[in-house]
N, C-alpha and C positions, 0 to 999 in steps of 0.2 A: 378710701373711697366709700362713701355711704351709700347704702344697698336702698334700693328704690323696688318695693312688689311689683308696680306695674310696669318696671321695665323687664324686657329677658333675651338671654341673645338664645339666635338659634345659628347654626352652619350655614355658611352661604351658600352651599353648593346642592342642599337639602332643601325639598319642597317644603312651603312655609305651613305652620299649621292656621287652618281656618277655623276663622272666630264666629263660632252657630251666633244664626241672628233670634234676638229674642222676639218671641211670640206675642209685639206689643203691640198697638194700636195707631194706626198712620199717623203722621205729621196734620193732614189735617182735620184727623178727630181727633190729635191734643189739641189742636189749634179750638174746635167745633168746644172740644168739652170744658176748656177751661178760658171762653169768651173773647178770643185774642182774634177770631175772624170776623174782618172787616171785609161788608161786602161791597162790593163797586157801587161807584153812585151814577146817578143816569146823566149828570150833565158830562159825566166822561163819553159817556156813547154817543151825545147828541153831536158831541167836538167833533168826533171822529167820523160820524156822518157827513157833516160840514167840510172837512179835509176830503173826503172820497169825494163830494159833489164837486170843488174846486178840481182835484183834478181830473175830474169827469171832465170838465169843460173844457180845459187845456186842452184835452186829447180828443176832442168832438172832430166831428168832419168838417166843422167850419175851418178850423186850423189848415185841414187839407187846401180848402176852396182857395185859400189867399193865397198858397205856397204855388202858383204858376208861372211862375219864370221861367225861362228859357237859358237852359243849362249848358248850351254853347255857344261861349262868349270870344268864340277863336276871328268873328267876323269886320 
């Protein structure tokens, strides 16, 4: 079997040793530093205005005003 460095066993029944994190710079100041961050663009928001006002409307009180039937139909 050929020896791999980055593998290594440890005991299972021993706490695992932890791997220190390196003192690098977030995901997104690599992203920032090396031009990979795309920022939103504004007709995504406008959509999503237009989706809340739709179901604004759905759920307005006019919905209520039609829903008056009479719920006992045992007659």
């Amino acid at each position: 079997m050929e020896k791999n460095p980055a593998l290594s066993q440890e005991p299972r029944y021993e706490p695992a040793i932890v791997i220190p994190l390196k003192q690098e710079s977030s995901l997104i100041d690599w992203l920032k530093s090396h031009n990979r961050l795309i920022p939103r663009e504004p007709a995504e928001q406008e959509n999503r205005d237009a989706a809340q006002d739709d179901v604004s409307e759905l759920l307005s009180d006019d919905y209520e005003e039609e829903d008056d039937f009479d719920d006992d139909d045992d007659d």
